[in-house]
C-alpha positions in Angstrom: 114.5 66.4 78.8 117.4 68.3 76.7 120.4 69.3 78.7 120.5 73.2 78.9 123.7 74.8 79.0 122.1 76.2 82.4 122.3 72.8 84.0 125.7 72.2 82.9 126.9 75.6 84.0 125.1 75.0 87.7 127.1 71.6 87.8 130.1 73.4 87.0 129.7 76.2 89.4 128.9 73.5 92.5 131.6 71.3 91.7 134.3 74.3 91.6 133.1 75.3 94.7 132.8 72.0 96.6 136.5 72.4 95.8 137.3 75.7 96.8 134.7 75.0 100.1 137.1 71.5 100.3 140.6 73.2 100.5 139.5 76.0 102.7 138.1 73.2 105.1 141.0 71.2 105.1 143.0 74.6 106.3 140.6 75.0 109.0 140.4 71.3 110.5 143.9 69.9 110.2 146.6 72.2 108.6 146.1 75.3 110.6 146.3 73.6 113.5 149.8 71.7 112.6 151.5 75.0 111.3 150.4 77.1 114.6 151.6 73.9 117.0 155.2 74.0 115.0 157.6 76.7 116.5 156.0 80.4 115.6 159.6 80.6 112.9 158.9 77.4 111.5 154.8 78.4 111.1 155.1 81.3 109.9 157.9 80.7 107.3 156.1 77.8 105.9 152.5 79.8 105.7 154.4 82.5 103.8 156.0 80.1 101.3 152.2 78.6 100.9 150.7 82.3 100.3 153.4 83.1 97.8 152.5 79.3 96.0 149.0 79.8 95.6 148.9 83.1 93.8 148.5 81.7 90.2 147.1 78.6 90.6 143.8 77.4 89.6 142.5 77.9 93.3 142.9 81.4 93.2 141.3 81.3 89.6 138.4 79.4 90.9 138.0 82.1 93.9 138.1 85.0 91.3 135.8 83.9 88.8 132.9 81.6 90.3 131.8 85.1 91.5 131.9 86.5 87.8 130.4 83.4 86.6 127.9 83.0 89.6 126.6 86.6 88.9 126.2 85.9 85.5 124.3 83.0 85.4 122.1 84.7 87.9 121.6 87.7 85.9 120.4 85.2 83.1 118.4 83.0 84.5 116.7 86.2 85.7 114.8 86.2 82.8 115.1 82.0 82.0 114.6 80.1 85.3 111.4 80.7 87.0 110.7 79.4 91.0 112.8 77.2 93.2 115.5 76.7 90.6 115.9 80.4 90.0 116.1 81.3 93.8 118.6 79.0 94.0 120.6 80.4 91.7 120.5 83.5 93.0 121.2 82.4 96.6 124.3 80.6 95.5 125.9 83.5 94.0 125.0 85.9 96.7 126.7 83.5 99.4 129.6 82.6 97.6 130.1 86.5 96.6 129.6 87.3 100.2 131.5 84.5 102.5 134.0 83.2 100.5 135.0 85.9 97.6 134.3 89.1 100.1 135.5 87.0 103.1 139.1 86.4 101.2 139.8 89.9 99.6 138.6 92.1 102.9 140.0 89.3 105.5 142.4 86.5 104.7 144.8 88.4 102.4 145.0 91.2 104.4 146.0 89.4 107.0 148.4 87.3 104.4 150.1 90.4 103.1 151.0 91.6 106.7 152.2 88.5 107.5 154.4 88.3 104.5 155.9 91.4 105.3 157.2 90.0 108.9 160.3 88.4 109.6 159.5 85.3 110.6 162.2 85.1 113.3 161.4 88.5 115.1 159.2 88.8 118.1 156.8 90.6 116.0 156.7 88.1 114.3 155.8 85.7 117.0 153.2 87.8 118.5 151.8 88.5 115.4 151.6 84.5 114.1 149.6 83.9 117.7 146.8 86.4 116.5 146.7 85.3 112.9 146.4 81.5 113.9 143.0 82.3 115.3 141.6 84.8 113.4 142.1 83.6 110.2 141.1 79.9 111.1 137.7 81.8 111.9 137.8 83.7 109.0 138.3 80.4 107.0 135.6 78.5 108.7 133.5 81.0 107.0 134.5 80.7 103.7 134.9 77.2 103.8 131.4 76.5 104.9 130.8 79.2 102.4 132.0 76.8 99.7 130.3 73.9 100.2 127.0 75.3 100.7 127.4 76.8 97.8 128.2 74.0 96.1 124.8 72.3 97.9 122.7 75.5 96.5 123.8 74.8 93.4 123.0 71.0 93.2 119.7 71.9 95.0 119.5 74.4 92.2 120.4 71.2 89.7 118.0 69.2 90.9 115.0 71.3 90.9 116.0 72.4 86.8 115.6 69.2 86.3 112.6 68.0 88.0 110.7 71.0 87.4 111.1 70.6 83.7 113.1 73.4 83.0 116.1 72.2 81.6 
C-alpha cells in the first residue's frame, strides 16, 4: 500500500474539523452557558471582545478553507476514488459546506455583528443578549455536530481508501 496524497489530505481535512467541530462544541456545552448566567453587561462585553479575537486566527482560517479544500478534493477524487471512499468524500464536504461554513456566514456572524454594534450597557442591549444566548447556542449545536461528523466522514472515508486498496 503507497500512501496517496488523497489519504493524507482526508486525514488532514478530519482532523481540522474535529477541531473546528471541538471549539464550536465547547461554546455550546459550557461557555455559552457561563457568559449568558453572568450579568447581560458583563456577557455581552466579554462575547464582543471574543468575536473581535477570533477574526484572524487559524480558527477562522480553518472555517474558510476546509470548504475550498473539501470541494476540491471532492472534485478530484471525482474522477480517482471510486465507491464507499468516494461517497464519503463527497458527503463530508457537502455537510461541512452546509452546517458549519453556511451555518456561520448566514447565522452566527450575523448575529455577531449586530451584537457588536450594541452597547453592552443599554437595555437593548440586554434584551438583545437574552435572544442571542439561545439562538446562537442552537445555531452552534449545528455547526458543531457539523464538525465532528465531518471529521467521522472523513476517517470513514480514510478507512475505506485504505481497505479498499485505493490508496
Amino acid at each position: 500500500m503507497s500512501y496517496h496524497w488523497i489519504l493524507v489530505a482526508v486525514l488532514f481535512l478530519a482532523l481540522w474539523s474535529a477541531i473546528i467541530g471541538g471549539v464550536f462544541w465547547a461554546f455550546s456545552e459550557f461557555i455559552m452557558k457561563a457568559l449568558t448566567r453572568a450579568q447581560p453587561a458583563a456577557g455581552i462585553e466579554a462575547m464582543q471582545q471574543i468575536n473581535k479575537t477570533v477574526i484572524g486566527t487559524q480558527f477562522v482560517a480553518g472555517i474558510l478553507l476546509i470548504p475550498v479544500l473539501s470541494i476540491g478534493l471532492a472534485v478530484h477524487a471525482w474522477g480517482s476514488v471510486s465507491g464507499l471512499p468516494l461517497f464519503a468524500i463527497l458527503l463530508a464536504a457537502l455537510v461541512f459546506v452546509t452546517s458549519v461554513f453556511f451555518m456561520t456566514l448566514a447565522g452566527n456572524v450575523p448575529m455577531n455583528n449586530r451584537l457588536a454594534a450594541l452597547d453592552h450597557t443599554t437595555e437593548e442591549g440586554t434584551a438583545y443578549w437574552a435572544l442571542y444566548g439561545r439562538r446562537w447556542t442552537r445555531l452552534n449545536h449545528i455547526r458543531s455536530l457539523g464538525g465532528v461528523l465531518t471529521a467521522v466522514i472523513y476517517l470513514v472515508a480514510a478507512v475505506t481508501l485504505m481497505a479498499s486498496g485505493q490508496v
